[in-house]
C-alpha positions as CSV (number, residue, x, y, z in Angstrom):
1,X,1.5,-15.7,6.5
2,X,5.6,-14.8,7.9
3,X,6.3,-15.7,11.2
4,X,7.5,-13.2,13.7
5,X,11.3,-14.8,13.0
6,X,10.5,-13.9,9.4
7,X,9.1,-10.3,9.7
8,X,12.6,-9.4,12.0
9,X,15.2,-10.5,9.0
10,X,12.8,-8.1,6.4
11,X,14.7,-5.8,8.6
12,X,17.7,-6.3,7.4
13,X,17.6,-6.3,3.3
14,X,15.4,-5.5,0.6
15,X,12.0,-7.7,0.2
16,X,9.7,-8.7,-2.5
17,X,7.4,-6.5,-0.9
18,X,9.5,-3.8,-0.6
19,X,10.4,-4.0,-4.2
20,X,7.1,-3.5,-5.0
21,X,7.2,-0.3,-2.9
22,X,10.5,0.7,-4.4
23,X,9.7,0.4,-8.4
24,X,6.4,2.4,-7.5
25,X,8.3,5.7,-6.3
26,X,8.4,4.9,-2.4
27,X,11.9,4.0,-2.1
28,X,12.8,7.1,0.0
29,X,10.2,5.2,2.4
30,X,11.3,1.8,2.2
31,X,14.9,3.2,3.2
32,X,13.6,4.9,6.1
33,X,12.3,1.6,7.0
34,X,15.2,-0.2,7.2
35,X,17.6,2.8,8.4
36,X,15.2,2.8,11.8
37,X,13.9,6.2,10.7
38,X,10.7,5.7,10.8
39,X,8.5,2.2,11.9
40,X,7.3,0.2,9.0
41,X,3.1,0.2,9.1
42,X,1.4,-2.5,11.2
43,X,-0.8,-4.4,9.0
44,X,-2.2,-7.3,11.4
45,X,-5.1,-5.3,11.7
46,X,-5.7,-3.9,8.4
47,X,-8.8,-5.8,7.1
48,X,-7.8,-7.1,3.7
49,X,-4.2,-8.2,5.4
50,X,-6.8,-10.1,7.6
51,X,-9.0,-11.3,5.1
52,X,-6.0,-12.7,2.9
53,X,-4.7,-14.6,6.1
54,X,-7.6,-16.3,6.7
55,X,-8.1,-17.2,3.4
56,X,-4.5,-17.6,2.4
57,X,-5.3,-21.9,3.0
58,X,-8.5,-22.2,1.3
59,X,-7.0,-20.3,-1.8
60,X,-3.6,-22.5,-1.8
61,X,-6.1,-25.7,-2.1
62,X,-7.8,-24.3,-4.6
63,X,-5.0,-23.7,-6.5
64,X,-3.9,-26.9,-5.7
65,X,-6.9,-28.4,-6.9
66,X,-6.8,-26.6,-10.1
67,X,-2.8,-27.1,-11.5
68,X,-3.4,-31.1,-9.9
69,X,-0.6,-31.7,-7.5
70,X,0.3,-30.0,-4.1
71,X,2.7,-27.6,-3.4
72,X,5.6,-26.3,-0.9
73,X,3.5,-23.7,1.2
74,X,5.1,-20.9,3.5
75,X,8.6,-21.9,2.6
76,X,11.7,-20.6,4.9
77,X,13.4,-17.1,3.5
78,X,14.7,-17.5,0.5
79,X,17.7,-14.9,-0.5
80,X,19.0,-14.3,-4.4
81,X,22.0,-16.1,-5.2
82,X,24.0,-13.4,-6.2
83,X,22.6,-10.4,-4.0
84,X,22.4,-11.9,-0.1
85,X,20.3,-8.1,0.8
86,X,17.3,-9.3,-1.7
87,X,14.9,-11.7,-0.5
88,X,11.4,-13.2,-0.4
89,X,9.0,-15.4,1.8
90,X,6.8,-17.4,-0.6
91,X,3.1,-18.3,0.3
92,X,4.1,-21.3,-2.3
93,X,6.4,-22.7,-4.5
94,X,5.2,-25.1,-7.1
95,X,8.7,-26.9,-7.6
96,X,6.7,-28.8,-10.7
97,X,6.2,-26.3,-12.8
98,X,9.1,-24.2,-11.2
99,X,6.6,-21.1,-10.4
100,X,6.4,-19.1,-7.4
101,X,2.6,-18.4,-6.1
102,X,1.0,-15.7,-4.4
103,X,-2.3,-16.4,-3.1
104,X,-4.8,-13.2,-2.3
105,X,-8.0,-12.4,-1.3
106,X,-10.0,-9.4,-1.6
107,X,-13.2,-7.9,-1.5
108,X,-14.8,-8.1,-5.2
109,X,-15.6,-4.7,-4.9
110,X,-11.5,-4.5,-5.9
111,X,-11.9,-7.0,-9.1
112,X,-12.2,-4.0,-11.4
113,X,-8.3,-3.9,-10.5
114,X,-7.7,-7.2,-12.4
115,X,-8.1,-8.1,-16.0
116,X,-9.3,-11.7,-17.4
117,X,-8.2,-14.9,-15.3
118,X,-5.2,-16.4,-16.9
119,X,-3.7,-13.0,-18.2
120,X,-1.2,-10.9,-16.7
121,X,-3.3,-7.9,-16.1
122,X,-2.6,-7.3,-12.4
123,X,-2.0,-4.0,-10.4
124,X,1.4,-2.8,-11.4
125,X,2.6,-3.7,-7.6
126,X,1.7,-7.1,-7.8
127,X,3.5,-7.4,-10.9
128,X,6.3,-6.1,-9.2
129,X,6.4,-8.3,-6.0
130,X,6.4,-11.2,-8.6
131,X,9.2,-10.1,-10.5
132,X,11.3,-10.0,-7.4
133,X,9.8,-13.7,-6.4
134,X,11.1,-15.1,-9.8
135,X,14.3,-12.9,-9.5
136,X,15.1,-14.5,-6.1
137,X,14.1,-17.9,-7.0
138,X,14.7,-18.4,-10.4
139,X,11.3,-19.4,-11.5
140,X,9.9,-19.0,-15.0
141,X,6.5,-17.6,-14.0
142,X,4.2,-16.6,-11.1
143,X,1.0,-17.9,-10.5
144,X,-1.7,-15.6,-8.6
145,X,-4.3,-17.5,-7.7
146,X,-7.4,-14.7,-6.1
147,X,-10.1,-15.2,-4.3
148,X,-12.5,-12.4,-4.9
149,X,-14.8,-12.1,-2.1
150,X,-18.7,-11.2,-2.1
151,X,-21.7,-13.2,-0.9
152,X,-21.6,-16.3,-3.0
153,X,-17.5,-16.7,-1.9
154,X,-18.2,-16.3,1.7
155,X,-21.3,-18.5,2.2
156,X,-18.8,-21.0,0.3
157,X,-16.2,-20.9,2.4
158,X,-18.6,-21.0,5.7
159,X,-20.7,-24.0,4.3
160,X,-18.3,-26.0,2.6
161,X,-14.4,-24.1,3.9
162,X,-13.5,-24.1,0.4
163,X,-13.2,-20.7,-1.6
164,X,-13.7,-19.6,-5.4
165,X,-10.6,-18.4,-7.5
166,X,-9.1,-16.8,-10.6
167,X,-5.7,-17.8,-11.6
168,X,-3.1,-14.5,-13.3
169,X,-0.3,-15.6,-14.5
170,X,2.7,-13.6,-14.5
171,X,5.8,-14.7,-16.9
172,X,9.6,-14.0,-15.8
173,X,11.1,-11.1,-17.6
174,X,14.5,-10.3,-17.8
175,X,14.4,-6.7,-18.6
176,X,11.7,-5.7,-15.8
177,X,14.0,-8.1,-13.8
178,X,17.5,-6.3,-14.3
179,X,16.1,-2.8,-14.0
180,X,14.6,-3.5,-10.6
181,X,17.8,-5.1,-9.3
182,X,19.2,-2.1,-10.2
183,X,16.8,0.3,-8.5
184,X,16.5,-2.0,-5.5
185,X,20.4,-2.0,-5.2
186,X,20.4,1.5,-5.3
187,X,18.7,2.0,-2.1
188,X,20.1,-0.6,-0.3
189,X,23.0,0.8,-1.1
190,X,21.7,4.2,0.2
191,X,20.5,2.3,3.5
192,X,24.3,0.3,3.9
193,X,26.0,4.0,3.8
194,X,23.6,5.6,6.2
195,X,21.9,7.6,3.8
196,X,19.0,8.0,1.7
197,X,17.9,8.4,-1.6
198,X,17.2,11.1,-4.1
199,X,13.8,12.3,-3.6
200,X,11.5,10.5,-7.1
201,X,8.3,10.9,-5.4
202,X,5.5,14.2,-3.7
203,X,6.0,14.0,-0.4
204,X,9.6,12.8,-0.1
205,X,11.2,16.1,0.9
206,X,8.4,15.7,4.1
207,X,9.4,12.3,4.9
208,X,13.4,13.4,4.8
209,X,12.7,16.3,6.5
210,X,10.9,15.8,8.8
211,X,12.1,17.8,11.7
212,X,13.8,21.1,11.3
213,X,16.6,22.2,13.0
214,X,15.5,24.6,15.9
215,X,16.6,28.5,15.2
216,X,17.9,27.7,11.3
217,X,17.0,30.1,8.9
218,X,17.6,29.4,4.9
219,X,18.0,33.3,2.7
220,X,16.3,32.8,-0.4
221,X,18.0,31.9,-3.7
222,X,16.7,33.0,-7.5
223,X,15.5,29.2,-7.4
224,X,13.6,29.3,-4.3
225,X,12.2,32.6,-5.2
226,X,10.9,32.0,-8.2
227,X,9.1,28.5,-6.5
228,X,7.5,31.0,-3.7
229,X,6.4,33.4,-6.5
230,X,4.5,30.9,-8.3
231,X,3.2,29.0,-5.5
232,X,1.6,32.0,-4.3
233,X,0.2,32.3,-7.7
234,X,-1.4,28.8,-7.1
235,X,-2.7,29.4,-4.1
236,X,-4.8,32.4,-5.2
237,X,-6.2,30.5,-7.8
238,X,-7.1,27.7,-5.9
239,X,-8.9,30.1,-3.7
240,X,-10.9,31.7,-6.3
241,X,-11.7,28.5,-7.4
242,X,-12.6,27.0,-4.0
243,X,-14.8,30.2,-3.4
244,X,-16.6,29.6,-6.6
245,X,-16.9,26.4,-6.0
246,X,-18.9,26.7,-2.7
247,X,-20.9,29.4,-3.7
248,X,-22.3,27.3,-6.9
249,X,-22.8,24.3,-4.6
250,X,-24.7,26.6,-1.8
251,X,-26.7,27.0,-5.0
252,X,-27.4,23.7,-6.2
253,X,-28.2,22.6,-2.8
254,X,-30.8,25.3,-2.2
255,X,-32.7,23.7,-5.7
256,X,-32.5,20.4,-4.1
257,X,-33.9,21.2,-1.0
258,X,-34.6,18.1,0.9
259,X,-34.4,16.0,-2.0
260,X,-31.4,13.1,-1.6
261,X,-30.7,12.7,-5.1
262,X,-30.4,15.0,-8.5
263,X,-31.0,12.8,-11.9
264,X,-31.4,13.6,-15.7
265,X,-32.3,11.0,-18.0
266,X,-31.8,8.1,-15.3
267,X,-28.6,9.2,-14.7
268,X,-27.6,9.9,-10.8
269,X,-25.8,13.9,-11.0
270,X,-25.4,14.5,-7.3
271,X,-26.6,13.1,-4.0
272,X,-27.0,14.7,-0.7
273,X,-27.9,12.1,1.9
274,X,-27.6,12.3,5.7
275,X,-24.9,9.7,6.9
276,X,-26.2,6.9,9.6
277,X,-26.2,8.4,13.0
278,X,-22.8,7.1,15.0
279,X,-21.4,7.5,18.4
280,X,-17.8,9.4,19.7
281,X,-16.0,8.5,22.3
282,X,-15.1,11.6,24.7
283,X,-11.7,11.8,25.4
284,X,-11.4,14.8,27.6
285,X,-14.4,13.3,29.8
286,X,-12.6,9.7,30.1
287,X,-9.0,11.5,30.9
288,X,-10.9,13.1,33.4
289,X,-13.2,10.6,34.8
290,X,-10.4,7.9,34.3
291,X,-6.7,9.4,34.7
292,X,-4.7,6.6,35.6
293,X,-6.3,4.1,32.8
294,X,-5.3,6.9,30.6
295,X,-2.4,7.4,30.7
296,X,-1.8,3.8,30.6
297,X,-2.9,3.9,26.7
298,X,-0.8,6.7,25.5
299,X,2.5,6.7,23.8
300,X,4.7,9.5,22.2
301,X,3.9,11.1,18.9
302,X,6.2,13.3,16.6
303,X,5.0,16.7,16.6
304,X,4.1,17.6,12.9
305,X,6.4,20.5,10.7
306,X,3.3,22.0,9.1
307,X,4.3,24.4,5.7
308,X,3.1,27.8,6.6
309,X,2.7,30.3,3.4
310,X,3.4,33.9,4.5
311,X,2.6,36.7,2.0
């Protein structure tokens, strides 16, 4: 877990976390980041963040337990030696082996993500954020030692506070390693200039563009022409199909009736159960009821720049 100190200098270069980002087409995103552009998500509240912080100990042990010596955990920020804007905070370095570890913990309904224990078969971002680790540090390989959480693992850790693990093992490589360097110098270099990126990903023009300029109007080239022809040409398919669609689910649903689920040969086909019954909270009565409590939880939000088609 970063301290507060820690979180502020991510500000101010490129992370192993961010390289992660970066090398899977977000790097338009990342630059926003760090130009001030747009606020970097707030993950203290996201579950699995939370689950991997209170875990993050019991899995370091465990991995302690398993290689047979301790290690450095949570070390200060440590910055490559060549590039001073590339850095990483460590949950651990194991200075014996000269590997860097990153302990996690998830819910095992996520372990058909991972391969075998003691293979590299990770989620491609994981491999990433490792190969910025060993960049930065100059380790040989990266240890991921996982806790993967269901009922066994959790009555575990409450009865005895120690946790299950698998152990992935990542090895340096120097061609993954270079390539990223250069891609994650690319848009720190963006970020140092003041601008950003080309656009590699869907949905970068929206986060670039994301507020027009009041009263602009753009005449249409051959290129932009020929984009609005044959979106419109999508869009009239999709509709067809989305018609079609409904009517033959209409259908299907009639046959069903009140049945829940449709089988053949064992095998589920459909199901069409009532959710659990829930509660909403009424905004409009509370503003009214409650005006001055409010307004005291509210905060500005950037109007959206919806894409209207006009035919």
């Amino acid at each position: 877990m970063i301290t507060s100190e820690q979180k502020a200098r991510r500000a101010k270069g490129i992370f192993a976390s961010d390289a992660a980002y970066i090398m899977t087409g977000k790097g338009v995103e990342i630059a926003l980041q760090k130009l001030g552009e747009i606020e970097a998500p707030d993950l203290d509240d996201v579950p699995s963040v939370m689950l991997g912080n209170v875990l993050e100990a019991p899995v370091l042990d465990a991995y302690e337990r398993e290689v047979g010596h301790s290690i450095i955990r949570s070390p200060d920020t440590i910055l490559h030696p060549q590039f001073s804007w590339f850095g990483c905070h460590l949950d651990g370095l194991n200075e014996a082996q000269n590997r860097v570890v990153e302990a996690k913990a998830y819910s095992a309904f996520n372990r058909g993500s991972w391969g075998d224990p003691y293979t590299d078969q990770v989620p491609v971002e994981r491999m990433w954020q490792c190969m910025a680790q060993m960049a930065i540090t100059g380790a040989t390989q990266a240890d991921i030692p996982v806790c993967f959480v269901n009922e066994a693992a959790l009555v575990q850790f409450l009865t005895k506070g120690t946790v299950p693990i698998d152990i992935y093992v990542i090895p340096r490589n120097e061609e993954l390693i270079s390539y990223m360097l250069d891609e994650c110098g690319k848009v720190w270099a963006s970020v140092e200039a003041g601008q950003l990126p080309a656009p590699v990903n869907v949905g970068d023009a929206e986060l670039i563009y994301r507020k027009a300029s009041k009263g602009k109007v753009v005449e249409a080239n051959d290129q932009m022409l020929e984009l609005y022809n044959a979106l419109g040409g999508m869009r009239t398919s999709l509709k067809l199909a989305e018609d079609n669609k409904a009517v033959i689910e209409s259908q299907l649903k009639a046959l069903m009736a009140d049945a829940e689920e449709l089988r053949f040969g064992g095998k589920v086909l459909a199901t069409w159960k009532n959710n659990k019954d829930g509660e909403t909270f009424d905004k409009d009565a509370f503003k009214t009821t409650h005006p001055d409590i409010y307004q005291q939880f509210t905060k500005p939000k950037a109007g959206a720049r919806p894409f209207l088609f006009k035919q």
